[in-house]
N, C-alpha and C positions, 0 to 999 in steps of 0.2 A: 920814194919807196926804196926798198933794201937791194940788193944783189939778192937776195932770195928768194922774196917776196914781190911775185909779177901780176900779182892780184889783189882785192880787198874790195871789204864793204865800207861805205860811211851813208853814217844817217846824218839826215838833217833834221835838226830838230827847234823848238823854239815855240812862244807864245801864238795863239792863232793872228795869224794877217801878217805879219811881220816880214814874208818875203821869201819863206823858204823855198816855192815852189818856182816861182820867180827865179830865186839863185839856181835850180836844179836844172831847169831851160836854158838858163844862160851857161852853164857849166858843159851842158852833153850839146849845146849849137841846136838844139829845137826844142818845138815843145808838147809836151809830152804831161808835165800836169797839167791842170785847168788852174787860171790862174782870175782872182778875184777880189773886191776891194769885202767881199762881205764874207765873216768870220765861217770858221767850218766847213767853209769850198773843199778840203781835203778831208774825205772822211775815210780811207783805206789806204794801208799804204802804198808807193807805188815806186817801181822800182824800174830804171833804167840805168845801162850798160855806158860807158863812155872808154871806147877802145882807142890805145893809144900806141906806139910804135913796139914801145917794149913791156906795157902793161896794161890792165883793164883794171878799172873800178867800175863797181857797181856803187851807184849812187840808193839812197831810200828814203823818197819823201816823205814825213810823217805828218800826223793828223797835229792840228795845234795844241799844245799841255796849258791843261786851265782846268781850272775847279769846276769838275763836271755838276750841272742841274738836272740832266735827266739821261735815263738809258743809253741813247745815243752817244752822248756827251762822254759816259761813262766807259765805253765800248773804246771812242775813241781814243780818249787818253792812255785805257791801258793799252792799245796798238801799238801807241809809239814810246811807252815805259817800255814794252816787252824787248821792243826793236833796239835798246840801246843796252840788252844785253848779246846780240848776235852778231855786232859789231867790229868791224876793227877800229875806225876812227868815228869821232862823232863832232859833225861842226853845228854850233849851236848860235843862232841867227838872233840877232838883237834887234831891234826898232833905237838905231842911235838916233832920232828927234825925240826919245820919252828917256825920264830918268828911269833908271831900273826899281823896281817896284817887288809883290810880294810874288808874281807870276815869274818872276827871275829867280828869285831866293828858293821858289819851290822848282823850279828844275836844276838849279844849281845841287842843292840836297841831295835831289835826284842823280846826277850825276857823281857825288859821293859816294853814292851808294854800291856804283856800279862796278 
């Protein structure tokens, strides 16, 4: 962070199951989202603090980005489109054991956008 700058947001963002919530626990030393081997466990965002000597970030887990099938799904995905305009940094969590695919390509887009 800046000399200026003794705060910020970052979202985490990325395909469902991939680990975002995982990394958010490991980042702030507890845990704080629900973490699960089965897709959609995150369906709100959730947001914890990680204060540090000369700064705080607030951390924001988001729901997985995928090609919604039904209302939920729909609800969820734009939670965390919304969230990556409110943003100051966005770390976007991959599954390095899978090549990237069309779930990559459409948040990458995504993130041109923004």
């Amino acid at each position: 962070m800046s000399e200026q700058h003794k705060s910020g947001f970052a979202a985490i963002i990325g395909r469902p199951n991939v680990g975002k919530s995982t990394l958010m626990n490991s980042l702030v030393g507890q845990k704080i989202a629900i973490m699960s081997d089965k897709p959609q466990t995150t369906r709100h965002k959730i947001m914890c603090v990680l204060t540090l000597a000369e700064a705080q970030v607030v951390f924001i887990d988001t729901p997985g980005i995928h090609k919604p099938k039904h209302k939920l799904g729909e609800y969820m995905v734009d939670a965390a489109e919304q969230t990556l305009r409110e943003v100051d940094v966005i770390l976007f969590v991959v599954d390095i054991t899978e090549k990237p695919g069309p779930g990559e390509e459409y948040i990458l887009e995504l993130l041109k956008a923004v």
